[in-house]
N, C-alpha and C positions, 0 to 999 in steps of 0.2 A: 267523583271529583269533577264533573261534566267536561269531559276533555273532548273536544273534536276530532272524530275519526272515519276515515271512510275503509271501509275494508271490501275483501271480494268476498262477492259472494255469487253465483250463476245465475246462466237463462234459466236454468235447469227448477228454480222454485217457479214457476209457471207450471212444470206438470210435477213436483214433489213427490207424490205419492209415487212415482212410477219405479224408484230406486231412494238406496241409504244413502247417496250420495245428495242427491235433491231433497231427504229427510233433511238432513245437518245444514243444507241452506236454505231450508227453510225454518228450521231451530235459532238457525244466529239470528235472520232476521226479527224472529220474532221478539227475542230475547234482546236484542238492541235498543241500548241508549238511546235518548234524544240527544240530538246533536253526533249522529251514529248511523252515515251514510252507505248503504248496499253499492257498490258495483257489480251488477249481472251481466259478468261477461258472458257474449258467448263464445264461437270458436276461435282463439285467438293464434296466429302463424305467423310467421317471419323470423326475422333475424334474433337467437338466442332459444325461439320453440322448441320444443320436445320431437328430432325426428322420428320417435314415436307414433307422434300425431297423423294423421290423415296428407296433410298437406306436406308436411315431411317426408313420406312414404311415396308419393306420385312421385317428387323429384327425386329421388335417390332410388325409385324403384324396387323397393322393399312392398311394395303393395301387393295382398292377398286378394283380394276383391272388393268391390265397392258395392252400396245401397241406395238404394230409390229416398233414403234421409234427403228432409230438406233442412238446411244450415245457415249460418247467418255467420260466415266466416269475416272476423275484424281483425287487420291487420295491428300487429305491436305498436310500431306507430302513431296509429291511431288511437291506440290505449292511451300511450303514453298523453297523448295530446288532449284526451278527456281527463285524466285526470288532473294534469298540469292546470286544466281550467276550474275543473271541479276543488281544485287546490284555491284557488284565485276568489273564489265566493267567500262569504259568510256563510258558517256551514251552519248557523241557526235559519236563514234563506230558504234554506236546501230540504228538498223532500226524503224521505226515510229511507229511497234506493230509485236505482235508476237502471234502465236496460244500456249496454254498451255493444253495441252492434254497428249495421251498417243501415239494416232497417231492409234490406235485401237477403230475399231466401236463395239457395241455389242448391239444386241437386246434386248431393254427391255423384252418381253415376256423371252425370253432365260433366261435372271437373274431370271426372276421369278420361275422359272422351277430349278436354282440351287438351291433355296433359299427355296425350299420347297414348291410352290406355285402353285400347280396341279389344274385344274377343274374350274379357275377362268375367268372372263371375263377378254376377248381380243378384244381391237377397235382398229382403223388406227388413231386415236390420233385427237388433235385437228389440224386444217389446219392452226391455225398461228402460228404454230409450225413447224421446217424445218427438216423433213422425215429423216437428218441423221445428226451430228453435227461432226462429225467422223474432227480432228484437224491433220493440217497436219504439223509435227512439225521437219521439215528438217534443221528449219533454228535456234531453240536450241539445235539441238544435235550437228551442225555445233559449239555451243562455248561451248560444251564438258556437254551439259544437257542429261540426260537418265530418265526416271522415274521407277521407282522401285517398287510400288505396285501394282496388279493386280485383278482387283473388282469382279471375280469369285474368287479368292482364297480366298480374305476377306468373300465374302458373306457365304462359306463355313465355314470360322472358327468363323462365328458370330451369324450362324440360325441352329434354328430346323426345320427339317422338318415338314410341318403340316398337 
């Protein structure tokens, strides 16, 4: 019915093959309508998150140990505010998916170390996990996207040291 739609879909179709979970985002996309826009988020925190999540975990101190992963953690916010715009086009415009990041990698270990998190176990992560997720996001600042919150400054105005 060429209905306009943007859906999620991950950083994670960059390395695909590494997990079933990057298999199935890379099936949608490919299997996608024209007029059938990708969002590849990658790690997304803040307010409403999964404290599950990693960034979750530092603040409330549920944290097992951290990895030398490099991440491209985007705040909700800033989700919100790409799509909001990606809403605002003509999604015939629009190209078939787009990366939603910050366009900045940062070392787990590293967060862990702002966040108060000294002395803890460090591993190279799991292998069907892709070494750096780091979004390269040349082609939403191209229709006027910027993201605005920055996951070291949050981490600092949300944790104690411990």
């Amino acid at each position: 019915n060429n209905i306009p739609l943007l859906y999620a879909s991950s950083s994670c179709i960059h390395n695909w093959w590494l997990s079933p979970y990057g298999i199935s985002k890379k099936v949608n996309e490919q299997t996608a309508f024209d007029h059938q826009v990708g969002l590849r988020f990658t790690t997304v925190y803040g307010d409403g998150a999964r404290d599950s999540m990693l960034i979750g975990k530092l603040i409330d101190g549920s944290i097992g140990y951290l990895t030398r992963h490099v991440r491209d953690f985007v705040h909700v916010s800033d989700v919100v505010d790409a799509i909001v715009l990606l809403m605002s086009k003509d999604i015939r415009t629009l190209k078939p998916a787009y990366d939603i990041g910050t366009g900045v990698g940062n070392v787990v270990e590293d967060l862990g170390k702002i966040a108060g998190w000294e002395g803890i176990e460090v591993t190279d992560g799991d292998p069907c996990e892709a070494q750096d997720n780091t979004a390269d996001i040349s082609e939403m600042r191209a229709l006027g996207w910027e993201p605005k919150v920055k996951v070291d400054e949050y981490l600092v105005q949300r944790t104690v040291p411990h």
